[in-house]
C-alpha positions in Angstrom: 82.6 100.7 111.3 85.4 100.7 114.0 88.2 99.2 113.3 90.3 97.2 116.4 93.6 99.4 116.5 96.2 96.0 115.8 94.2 96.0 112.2 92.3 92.7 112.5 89.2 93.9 110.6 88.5 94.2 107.5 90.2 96.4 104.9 88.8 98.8 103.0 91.7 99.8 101.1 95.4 99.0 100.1 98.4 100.9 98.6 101.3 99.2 97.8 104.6 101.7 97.8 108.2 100.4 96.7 110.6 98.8 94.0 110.4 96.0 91.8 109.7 93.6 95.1 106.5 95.5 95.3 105.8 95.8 91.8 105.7 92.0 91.4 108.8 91.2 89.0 109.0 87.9 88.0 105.5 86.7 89.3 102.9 85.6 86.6 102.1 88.0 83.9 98.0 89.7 84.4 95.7 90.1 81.1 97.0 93.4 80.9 101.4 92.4 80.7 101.6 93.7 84.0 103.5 91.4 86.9 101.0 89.7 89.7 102.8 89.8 92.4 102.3 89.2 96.4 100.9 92.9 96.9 98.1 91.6 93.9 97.6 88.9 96.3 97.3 90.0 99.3 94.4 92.5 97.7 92.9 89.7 96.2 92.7 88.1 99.7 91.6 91.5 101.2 88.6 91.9 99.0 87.3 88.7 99.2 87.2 89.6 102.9 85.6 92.8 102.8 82.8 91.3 100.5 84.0 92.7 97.5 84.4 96.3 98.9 88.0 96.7 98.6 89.9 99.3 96.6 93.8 98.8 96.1 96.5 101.0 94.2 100.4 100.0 93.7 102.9 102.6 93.1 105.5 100.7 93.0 108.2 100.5 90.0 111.2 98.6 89.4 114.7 100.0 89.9 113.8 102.6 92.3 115.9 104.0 95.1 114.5 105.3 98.5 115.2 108.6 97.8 112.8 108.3 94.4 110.3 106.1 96.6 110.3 109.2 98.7 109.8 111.8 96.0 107.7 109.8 93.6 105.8 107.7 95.4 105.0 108.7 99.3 103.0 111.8 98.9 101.3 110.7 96.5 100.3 107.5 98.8 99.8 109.6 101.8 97.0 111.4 99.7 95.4 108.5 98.5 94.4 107.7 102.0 94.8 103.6 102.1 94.0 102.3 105.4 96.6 99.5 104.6 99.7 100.7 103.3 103.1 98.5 102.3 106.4 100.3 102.0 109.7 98.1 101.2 112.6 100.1 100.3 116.5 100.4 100.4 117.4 97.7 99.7 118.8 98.9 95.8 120.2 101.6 97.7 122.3 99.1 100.0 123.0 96.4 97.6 125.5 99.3 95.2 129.1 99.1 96.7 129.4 102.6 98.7 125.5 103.2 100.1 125.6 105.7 103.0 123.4 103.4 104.9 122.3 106.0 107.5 121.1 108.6 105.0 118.8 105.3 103.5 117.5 104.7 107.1 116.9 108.5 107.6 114.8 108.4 104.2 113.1 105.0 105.1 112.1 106.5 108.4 110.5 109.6 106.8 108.7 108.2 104.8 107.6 105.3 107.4 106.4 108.0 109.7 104.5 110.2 106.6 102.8 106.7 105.7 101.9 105.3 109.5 100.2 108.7 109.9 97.1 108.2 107.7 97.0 104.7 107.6 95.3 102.3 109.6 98.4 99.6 109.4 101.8 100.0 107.7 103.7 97.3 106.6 107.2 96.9 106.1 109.8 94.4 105.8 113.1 92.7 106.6 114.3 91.7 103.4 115.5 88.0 103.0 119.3 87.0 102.9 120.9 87.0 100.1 124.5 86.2 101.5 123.0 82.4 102.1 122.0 81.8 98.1 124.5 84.1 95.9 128.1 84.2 96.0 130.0 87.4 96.8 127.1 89.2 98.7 128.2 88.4 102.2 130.5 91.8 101.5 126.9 94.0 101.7 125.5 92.2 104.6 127.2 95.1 107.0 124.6 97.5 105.2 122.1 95.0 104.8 122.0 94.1 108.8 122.0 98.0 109.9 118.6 98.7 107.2 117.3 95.6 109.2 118.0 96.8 112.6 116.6 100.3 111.5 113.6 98.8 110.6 113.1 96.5 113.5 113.0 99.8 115.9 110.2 101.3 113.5 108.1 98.1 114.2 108.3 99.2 117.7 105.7 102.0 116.8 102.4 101.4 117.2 100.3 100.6 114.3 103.5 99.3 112.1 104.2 96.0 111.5 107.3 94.5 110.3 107.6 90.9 108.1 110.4 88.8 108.8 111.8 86.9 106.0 115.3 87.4 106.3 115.6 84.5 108.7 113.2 82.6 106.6 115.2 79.7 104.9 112.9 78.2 101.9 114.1 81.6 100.7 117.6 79.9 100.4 116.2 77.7 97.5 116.7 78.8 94.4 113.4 77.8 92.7 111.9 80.8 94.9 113.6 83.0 92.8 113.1 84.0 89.2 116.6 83.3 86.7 117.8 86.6 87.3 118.1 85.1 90.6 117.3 88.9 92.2 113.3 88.7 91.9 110.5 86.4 93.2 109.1 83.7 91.2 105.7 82.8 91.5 106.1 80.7 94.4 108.5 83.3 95.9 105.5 85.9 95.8 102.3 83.1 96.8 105.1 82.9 99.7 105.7 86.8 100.6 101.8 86.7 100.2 100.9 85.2 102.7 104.0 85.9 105.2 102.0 89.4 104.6 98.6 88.4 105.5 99.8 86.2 108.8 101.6 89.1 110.2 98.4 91.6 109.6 96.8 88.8 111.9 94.9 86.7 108.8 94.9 82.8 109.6 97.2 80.4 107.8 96.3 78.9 104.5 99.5 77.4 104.0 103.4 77.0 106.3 104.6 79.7 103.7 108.3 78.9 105.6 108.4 75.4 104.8 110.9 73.9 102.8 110.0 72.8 98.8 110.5 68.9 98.2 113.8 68.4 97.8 115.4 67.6 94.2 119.2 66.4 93.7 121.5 69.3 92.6 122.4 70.2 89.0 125.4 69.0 88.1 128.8 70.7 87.0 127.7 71.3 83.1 124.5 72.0 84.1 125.1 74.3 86.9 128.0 76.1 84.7 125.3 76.5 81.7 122.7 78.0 84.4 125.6 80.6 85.3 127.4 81.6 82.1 123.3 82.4 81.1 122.8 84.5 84.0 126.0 86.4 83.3 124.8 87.4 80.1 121.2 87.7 80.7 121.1 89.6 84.0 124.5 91.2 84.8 125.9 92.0 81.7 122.8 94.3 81.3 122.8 95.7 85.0 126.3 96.7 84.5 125.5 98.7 81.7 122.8 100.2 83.1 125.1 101.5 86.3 127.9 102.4 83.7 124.7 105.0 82.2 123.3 105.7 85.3 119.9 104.6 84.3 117.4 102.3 85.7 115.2 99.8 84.8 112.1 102.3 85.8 112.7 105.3 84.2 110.3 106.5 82.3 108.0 103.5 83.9 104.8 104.6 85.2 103.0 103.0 88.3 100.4 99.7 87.3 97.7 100.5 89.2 98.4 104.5 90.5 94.8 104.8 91.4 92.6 103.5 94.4 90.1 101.8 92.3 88.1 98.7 93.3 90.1 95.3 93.0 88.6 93.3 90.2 
């Protein structure tokens, strides 16, 4: 079958490349412990459009850098031969006080250009803004802005396509995002789903930009609870992993590093 070159036919095939956006933290758990995800979903919607013909990998794992997307992950990608391919990356790299923002762009682009080769569609993102929702991040949005400007000229390319949800604002509210307040929740994912799926050109199931009903604010106790939890939960732990220099994903291996049919 011939494909139309702006990818509105049917997939055949999907792999998912990235960090723990890609790898689904925080979504709804599978049979298997693994995270859903919105990658999961988009493959889900895929395959029910290809009649059941669909294969789909994700090589994506949590903590990851560009540099170890780069080595770890895009080769191996490349090889696999998806004619839909989804690479989010750099934004751990921006978010650590110090990130030479132009070597992450110089990686991202690489590795854009090695995936857009062999694929049919590559997908990549604007990632949303975190400087509206957490306190003290407007001091990264320098970096933050330049990785989005870089990857608004790569959507200039023909056969990439970039999702916008940094302008998006339901991803302001905080019931998009899981308690450590860094990761999707479910909704946050169903969302990124289908911002995914309208941007390859799929019709609407749903406004994924509009606004949740709205619900009054916690109050003082109950937002100070929320945050002394977080503290020790979330960054307490972070912290310690950046005073080892480990990761979350080491040792972690990909959940689904094969092409296999989605089931």
């Amino acid at each position: 079958m011939n494909y139309p070159v702006d990818g509105s036919g049917p997939f055949r095939s999907m792999v998912a490349v990235g960090d723990s956006f890609t790898e689904g933290m925080c979504d709804d758990l599978l049979p298997d412990g693994e995270y859903r995800g919105w990658a999961d979903r988009v493959a889900e919607r895929l395959a029910a459009e290809a009649g059941g013909e669909f294969r789909y990998a994700n090589l994506a794992v949590r903590g990851k850098l560009i540099g170890q997307i780069t080595d770890e992950q895009v080769e191996v990608a490349a090889e696999l031969g998806g004619e839909l391919v989804t690479l989010a990356g750099g934004l751990n790299d921006v978010l650590r006080p110090g990130c030479d923002a132009e070597a992450v762009c110089a990686a991202l682009g690489a590795a854009a250009e090695r995936l857009a080769s062999g694929s049919r569609r590559l997908v990549l993102f604007h990632s949303t803004d975190p400087s509206r929702r957490m306190a003290g991040s407007a001091r990264l949005l320098p970096a933050i802005l330049h990785l989005k400007d870089f990857v608004s000229a790569l959507g200039e390319r023909p056969g990439i396509v970039v999702v916008e949800l940094f302008e998006a604002r339901c991803f302001d509210d905080p019931r998009l995002w899981a308690d450590d307040r860094l990761h999707l929740s479910p909704e946050g994912h169903r969302r990124v789903a289908e911002a995914v799926l309208q941007a390859l050109g799929r019709p609407a199931s749903f406004d994924w930009r509009a606004p949740l009903p709205a619900v009054p604010p916690p109050g003082r106790v109950r937002k100070l609870g929320s945050d002394l939890r977080w503290l020790g939960r979330h960054v307490g732990p972070w912290i310690m992993r950046r005073l080892r220099g480990t990761s979350s994903g080491d040792g972690r291996a990909p959940k689904r590093p094969e092409l296999t049919p989605y089931q």
